[in-house]
N, CA, C and O atoms as a printed pandas DataFrame, in Angstrom:
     atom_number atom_name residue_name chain_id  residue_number  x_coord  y_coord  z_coord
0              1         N          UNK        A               1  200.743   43.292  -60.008
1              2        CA          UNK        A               1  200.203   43.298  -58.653
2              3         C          UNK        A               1  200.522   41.976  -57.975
3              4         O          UNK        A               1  200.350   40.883  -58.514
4              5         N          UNK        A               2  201.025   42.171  -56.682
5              6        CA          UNK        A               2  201.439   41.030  -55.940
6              7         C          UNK        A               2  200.319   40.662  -55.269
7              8         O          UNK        A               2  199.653   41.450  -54.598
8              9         N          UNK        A               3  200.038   39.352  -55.430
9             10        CA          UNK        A               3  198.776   38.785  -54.470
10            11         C          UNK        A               3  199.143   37.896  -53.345
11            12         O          UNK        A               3  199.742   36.829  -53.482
12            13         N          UNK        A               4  198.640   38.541  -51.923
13            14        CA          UNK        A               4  198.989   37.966  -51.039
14            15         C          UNK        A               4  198.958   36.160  -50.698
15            16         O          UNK        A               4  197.992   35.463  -51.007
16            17         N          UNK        A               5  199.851   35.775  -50.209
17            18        CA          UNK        A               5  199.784   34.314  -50.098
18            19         C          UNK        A               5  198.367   33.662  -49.166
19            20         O          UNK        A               5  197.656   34.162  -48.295
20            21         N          UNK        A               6  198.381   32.614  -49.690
21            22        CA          UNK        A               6  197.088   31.995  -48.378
22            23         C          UNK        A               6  197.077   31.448  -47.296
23            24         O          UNK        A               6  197.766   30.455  -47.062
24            25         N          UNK        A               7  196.216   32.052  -46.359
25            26        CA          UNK        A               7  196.818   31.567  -45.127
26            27         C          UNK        A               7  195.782   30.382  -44.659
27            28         O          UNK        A               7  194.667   30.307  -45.175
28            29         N          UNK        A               8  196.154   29.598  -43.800
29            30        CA          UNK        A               8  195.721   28.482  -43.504
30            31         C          UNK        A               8  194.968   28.900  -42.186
31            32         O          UNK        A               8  195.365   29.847  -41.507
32            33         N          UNK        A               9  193.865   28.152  -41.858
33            34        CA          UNK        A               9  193.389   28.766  -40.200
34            35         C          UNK        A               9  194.005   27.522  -39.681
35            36         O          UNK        A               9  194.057   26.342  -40.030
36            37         N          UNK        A              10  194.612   28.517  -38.356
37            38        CA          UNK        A              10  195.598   27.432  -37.799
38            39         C          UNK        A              10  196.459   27.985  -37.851
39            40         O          UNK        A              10  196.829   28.331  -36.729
40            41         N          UNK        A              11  197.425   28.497  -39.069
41            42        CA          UNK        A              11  198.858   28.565  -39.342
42            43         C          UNK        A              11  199.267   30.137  -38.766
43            44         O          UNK        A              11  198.735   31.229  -38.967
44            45         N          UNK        A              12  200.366   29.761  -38.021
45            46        CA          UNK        A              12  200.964   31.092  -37.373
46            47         C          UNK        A              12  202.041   31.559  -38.435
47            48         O          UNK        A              12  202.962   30.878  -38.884
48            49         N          UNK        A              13  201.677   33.053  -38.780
49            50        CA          UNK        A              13  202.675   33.634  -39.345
50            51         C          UNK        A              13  203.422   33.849  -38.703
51            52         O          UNK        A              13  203.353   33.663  -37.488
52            53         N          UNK        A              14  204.612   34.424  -39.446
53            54        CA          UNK        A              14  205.895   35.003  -38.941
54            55         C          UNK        A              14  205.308   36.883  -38.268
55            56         O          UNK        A              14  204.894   37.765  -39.021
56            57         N          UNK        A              15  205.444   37.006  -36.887
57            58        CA          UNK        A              15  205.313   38.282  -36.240
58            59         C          UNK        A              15  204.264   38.355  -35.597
59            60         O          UNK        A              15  203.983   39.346  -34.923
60            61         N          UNK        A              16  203.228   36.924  -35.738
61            62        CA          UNK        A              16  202.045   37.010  -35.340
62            63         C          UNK        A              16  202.171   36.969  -33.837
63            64         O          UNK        A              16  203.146   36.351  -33.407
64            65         N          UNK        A              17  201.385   37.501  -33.000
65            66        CA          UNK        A              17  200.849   37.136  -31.520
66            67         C          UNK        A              17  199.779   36.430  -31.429
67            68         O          UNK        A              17  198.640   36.887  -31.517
68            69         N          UNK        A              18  200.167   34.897  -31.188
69            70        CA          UNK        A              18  199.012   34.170  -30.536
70            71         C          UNK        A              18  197.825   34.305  -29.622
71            72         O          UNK        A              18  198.013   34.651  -28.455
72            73         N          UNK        A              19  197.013   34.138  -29.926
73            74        CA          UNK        A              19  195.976   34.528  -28.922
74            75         C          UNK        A              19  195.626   33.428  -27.665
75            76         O          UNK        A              19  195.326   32.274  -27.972
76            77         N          UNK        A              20  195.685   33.873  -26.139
77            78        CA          UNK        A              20  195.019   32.671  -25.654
78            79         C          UNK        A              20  193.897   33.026  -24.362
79            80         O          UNK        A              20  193.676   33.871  -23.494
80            81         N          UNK        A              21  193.432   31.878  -24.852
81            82        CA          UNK        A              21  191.868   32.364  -23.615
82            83         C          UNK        A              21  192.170   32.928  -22.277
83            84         O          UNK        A              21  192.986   32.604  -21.413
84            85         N          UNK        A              22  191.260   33.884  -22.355
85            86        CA          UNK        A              22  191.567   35.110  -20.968
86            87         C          UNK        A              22  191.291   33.295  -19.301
87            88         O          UNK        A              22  191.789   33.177  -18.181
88            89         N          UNK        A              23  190.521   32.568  -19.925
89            90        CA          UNK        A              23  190.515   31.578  -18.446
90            91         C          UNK        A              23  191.615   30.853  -18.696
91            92         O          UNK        A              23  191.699   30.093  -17.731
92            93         N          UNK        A              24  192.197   30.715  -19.172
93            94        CA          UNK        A              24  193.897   30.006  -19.219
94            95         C          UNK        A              24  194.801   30.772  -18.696
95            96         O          UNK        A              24  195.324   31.610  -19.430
96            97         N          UNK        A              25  195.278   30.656  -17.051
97            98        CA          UNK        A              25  196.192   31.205  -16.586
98            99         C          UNK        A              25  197.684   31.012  -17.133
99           100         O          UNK        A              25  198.083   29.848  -17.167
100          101         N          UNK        A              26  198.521   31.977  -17.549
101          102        CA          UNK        A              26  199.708   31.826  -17.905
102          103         C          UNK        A              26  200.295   30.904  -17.314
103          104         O          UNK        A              26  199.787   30.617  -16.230
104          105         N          UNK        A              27  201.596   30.049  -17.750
105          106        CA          UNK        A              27  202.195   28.785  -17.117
106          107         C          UNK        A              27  203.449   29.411  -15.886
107          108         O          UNK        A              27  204.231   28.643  -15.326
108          109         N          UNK        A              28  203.429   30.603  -15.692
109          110        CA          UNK        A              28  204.566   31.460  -15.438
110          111         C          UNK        A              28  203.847   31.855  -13.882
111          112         O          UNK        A              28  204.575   32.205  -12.953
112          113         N          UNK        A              29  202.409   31.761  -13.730
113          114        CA          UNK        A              29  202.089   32.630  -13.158
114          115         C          UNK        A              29  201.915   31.634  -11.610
115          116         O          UNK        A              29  201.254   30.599  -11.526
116          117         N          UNK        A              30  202.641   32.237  -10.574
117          118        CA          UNK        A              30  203.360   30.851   -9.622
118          119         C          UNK        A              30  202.497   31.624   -8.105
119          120         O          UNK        A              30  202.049   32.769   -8.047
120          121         N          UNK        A              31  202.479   30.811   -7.263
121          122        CA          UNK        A              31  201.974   31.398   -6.033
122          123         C          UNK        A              31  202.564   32.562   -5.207
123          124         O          UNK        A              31  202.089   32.756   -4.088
124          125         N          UNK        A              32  203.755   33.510   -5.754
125          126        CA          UNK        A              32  204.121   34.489   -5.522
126          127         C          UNK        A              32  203.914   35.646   -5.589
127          128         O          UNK        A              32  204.022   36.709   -4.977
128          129         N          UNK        A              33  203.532   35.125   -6.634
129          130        CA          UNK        A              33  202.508   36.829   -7.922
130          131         C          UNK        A              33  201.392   36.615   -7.193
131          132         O          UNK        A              33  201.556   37.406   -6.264
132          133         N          UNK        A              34  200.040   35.893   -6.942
133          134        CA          UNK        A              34  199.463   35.635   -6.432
134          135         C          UNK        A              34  199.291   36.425   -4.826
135          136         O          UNK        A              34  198.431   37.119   -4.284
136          137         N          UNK        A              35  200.303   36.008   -4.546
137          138        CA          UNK        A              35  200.072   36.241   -2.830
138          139         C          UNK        A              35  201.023   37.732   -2.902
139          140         O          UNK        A              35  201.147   38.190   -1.766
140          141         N          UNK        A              36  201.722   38.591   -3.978
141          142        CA          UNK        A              36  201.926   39.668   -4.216
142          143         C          UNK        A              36  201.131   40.010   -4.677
143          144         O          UNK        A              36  200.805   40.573   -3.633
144          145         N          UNK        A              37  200.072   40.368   -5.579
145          146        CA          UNK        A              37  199.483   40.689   -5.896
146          147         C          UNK        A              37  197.771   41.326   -4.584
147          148         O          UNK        A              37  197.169   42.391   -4.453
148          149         N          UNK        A              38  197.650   39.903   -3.914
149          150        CA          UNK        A              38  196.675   40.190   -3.142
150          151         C          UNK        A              38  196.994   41.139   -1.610
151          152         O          UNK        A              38  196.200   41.616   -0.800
152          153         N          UNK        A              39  198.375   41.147   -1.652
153          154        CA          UNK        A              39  199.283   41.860   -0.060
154          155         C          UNK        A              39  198.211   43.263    0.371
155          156         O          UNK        A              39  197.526   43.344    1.391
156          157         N          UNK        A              40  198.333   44.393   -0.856
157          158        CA          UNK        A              40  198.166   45.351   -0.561
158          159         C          UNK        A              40  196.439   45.017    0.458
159          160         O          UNK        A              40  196.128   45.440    1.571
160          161         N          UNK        A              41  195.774   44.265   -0.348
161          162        CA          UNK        A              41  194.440   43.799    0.043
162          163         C          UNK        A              41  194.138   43.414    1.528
163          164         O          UNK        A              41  193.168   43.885    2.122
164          165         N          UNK        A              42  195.080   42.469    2.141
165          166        CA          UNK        A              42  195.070   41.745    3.224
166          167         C          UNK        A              42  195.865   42.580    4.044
167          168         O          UNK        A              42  196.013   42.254    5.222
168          169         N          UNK        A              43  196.508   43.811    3.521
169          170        CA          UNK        A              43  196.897   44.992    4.831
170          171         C          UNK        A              43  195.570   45.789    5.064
171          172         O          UNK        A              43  195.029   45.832    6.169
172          173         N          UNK        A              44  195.151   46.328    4.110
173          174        CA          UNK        A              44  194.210   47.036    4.189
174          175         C          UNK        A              44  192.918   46.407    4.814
175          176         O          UNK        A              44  191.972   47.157    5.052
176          177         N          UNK        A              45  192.827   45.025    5.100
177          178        CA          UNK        A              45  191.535   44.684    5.701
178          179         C          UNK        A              45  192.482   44.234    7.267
179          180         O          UNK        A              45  191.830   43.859    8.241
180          181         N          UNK        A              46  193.895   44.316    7.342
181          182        CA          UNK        A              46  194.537   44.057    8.670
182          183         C          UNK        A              46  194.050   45.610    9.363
183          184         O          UNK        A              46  193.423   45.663   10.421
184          185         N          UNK        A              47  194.326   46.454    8.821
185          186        CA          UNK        A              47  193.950   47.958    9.308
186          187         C          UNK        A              47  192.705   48.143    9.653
187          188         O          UNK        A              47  192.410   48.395   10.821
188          189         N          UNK        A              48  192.132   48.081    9.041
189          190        CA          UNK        A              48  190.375   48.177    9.482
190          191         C          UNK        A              48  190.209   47.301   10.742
191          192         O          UNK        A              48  189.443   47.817   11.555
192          193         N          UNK        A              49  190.632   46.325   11.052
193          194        CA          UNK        A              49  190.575   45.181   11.704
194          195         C          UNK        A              49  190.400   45.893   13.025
195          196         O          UNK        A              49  189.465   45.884   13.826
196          197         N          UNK        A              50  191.999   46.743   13.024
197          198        CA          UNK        A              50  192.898   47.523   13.926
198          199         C          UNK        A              50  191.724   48.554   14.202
199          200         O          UNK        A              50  191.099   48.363   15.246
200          201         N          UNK        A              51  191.367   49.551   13.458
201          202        CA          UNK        A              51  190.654   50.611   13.637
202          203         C          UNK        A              51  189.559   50.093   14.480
203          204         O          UNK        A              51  189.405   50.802   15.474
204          205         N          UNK        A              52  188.675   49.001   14.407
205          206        CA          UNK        A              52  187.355   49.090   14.393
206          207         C          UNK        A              52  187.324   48.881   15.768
207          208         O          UNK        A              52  186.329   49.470   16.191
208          209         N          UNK        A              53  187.959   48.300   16.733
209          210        CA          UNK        A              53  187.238   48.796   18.183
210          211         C          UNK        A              53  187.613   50.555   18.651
211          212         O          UNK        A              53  187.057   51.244   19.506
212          213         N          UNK        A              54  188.454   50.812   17.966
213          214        CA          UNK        A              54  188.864   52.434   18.453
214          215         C          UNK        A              54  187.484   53.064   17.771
215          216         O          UNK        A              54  186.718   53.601   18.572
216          217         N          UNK        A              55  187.158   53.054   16.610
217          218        CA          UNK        A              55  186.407   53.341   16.218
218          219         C          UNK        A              55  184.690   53.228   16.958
219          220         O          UNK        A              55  183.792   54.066   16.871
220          221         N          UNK        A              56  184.670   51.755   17.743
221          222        CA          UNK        A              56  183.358   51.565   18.202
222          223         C          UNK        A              56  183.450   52.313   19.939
223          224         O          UNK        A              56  182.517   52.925   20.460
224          225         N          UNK        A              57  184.525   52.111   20.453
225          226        CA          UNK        A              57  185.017   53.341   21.360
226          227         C          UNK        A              57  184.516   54.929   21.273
227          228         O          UNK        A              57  183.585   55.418   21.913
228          229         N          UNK        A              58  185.322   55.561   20.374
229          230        CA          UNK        A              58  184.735   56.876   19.790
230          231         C          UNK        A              58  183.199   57.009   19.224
231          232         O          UNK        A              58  182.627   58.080   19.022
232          233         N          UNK        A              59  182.625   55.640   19.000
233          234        CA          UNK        A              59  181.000   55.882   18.988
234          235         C          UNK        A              59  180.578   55.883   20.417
235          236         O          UNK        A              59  180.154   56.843   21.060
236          237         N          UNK        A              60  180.718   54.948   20.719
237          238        CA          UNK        A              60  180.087   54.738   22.680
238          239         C          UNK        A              60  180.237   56.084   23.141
239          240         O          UNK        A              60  179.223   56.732   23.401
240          241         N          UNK        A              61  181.646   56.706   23.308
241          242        CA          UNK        A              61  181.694   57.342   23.642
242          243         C          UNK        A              61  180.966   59.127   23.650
243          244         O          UNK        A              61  180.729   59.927   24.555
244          245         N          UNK        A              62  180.802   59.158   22.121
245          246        CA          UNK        A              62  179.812   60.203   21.439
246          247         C          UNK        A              62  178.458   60.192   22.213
247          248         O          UNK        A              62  177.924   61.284   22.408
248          249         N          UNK        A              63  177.798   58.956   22.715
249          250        CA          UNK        A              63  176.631   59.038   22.930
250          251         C          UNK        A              63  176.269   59.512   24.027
251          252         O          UNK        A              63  175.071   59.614   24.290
């Protein structure tokens, strides 16, 4: 029976995936992704923006 070797805490095996803290932003991650990421967000509150006097129009008007 082969007995597995010992591992050290600390020591990265061979195939391992490092783990790193979810509050440690990747070093990769640049103000592009960022301001792509948030786009869809800042249209969708540009639209509402747009809607909301048509919208307060079509209330006035209801009454």
């Amino acid at each position: 029976m082969v007995m597995p070797r010992q591992i050290i805490p600390g020591q990265v095996v061979p195939g391992q995936l490092t783990a790193v803290p979810a509050t440690v932003a990747p070093a990769n991650f640049e103000i592009g992704t960022l301001l792509t990421s948030i786009m869809p967000l800042i249209m969708l509150i540009m639209v509402f923006m747009m809607l909301k006097p048509m919208l307060a129009g079509m209330a006035e008007a209801a009454k």
